[in-house]
N, C-alpha and C positions, 0 to 999 in steps of 0.2 A: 504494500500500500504506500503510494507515494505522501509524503507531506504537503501538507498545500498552507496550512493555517501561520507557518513561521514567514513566507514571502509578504500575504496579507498585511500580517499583525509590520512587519515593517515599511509596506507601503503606503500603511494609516498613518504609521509613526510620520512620515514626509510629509503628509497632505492635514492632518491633524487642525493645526494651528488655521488652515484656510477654513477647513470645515467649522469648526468651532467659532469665526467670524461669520459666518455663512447663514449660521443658525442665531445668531445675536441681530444680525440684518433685519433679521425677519420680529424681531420684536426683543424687547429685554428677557433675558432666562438665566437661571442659577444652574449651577453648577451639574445637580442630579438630574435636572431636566434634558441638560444635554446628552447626557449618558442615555436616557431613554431613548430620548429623539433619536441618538446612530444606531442603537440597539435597531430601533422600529425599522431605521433605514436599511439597515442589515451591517452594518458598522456593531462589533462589539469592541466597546473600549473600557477600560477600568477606568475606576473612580481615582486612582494614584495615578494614571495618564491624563485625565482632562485635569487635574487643580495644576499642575506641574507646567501644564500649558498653560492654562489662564492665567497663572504668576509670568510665565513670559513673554506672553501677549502684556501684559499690565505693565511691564518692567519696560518694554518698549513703545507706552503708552499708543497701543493699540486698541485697548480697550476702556469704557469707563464704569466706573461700579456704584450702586447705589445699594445701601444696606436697607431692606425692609422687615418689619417686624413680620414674625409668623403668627398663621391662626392659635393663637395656642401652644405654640412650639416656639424654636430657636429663629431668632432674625437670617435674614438669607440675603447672600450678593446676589443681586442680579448686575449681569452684564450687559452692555451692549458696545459696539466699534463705535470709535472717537472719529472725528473725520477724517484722521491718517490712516486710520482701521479700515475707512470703505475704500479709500483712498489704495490701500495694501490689496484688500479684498480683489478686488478690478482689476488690480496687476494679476494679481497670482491666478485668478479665475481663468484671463487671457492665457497665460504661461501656460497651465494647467489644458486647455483644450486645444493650443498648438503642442502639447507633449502627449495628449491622449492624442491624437489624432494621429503624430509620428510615431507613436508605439503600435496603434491600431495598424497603419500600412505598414509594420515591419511584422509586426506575429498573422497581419490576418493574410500573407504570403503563401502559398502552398508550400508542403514542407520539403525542401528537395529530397530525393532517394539519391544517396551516395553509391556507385558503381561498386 
């Protein structure tokens, strides 16, 4: 049985930091939501992978945080991208589908048969 899950887990690791702006885009979200949202997307990421990123995202002020009280529970960051964040976003998004697009015409090549 081949491995397939160790290539994944670090092609997320590259793309990570875009997605996680990606989903901030779309509205303010904390931390665990995100982890749901790739989950759902079919992204499985640990919870020690997204905070790790949102501190480097934050560190390169990418992102901005606003702390809200819980129902009843622990107060929560919510995130969203700063306007160097969508500004980041837009690049990488670009990048990101001139690189799918060059990897697509390299693997989706018929596979030669060696003599």
């Amino acid at each position: 049985m081949e491995e397939t899950s160790a290539p994944r887990a670090q092609w997320l690791r590259g793309v990570l930091d875009m997605c996680l702006l990606a989903l901030m885009a779309e509205g303010p979200v904390y931390g665990y939501e995100m982890t749901v949202r790739l989950a759902k997307a079919g992204l499985d990421v640990a919870d020690g992978s997204i905070y790790p990123a949102l501190a480097r995202l934050r560190k390169r002020e990418l992102v901005e945080i606003e702390r809200r009280s819980g129902d009843g529970g622990p107060a929560r960051t919510y995130y969203t991208p700063s306007a160097a964040g969508l500004r980041m976003l837009r690049a990488w998004s670009r990048d990101w589908g001139e690189f799918a697009t060059s990897i697509g015409s390299v693997i989706g090549q018929p596979a030669r048969e060696e003599s």
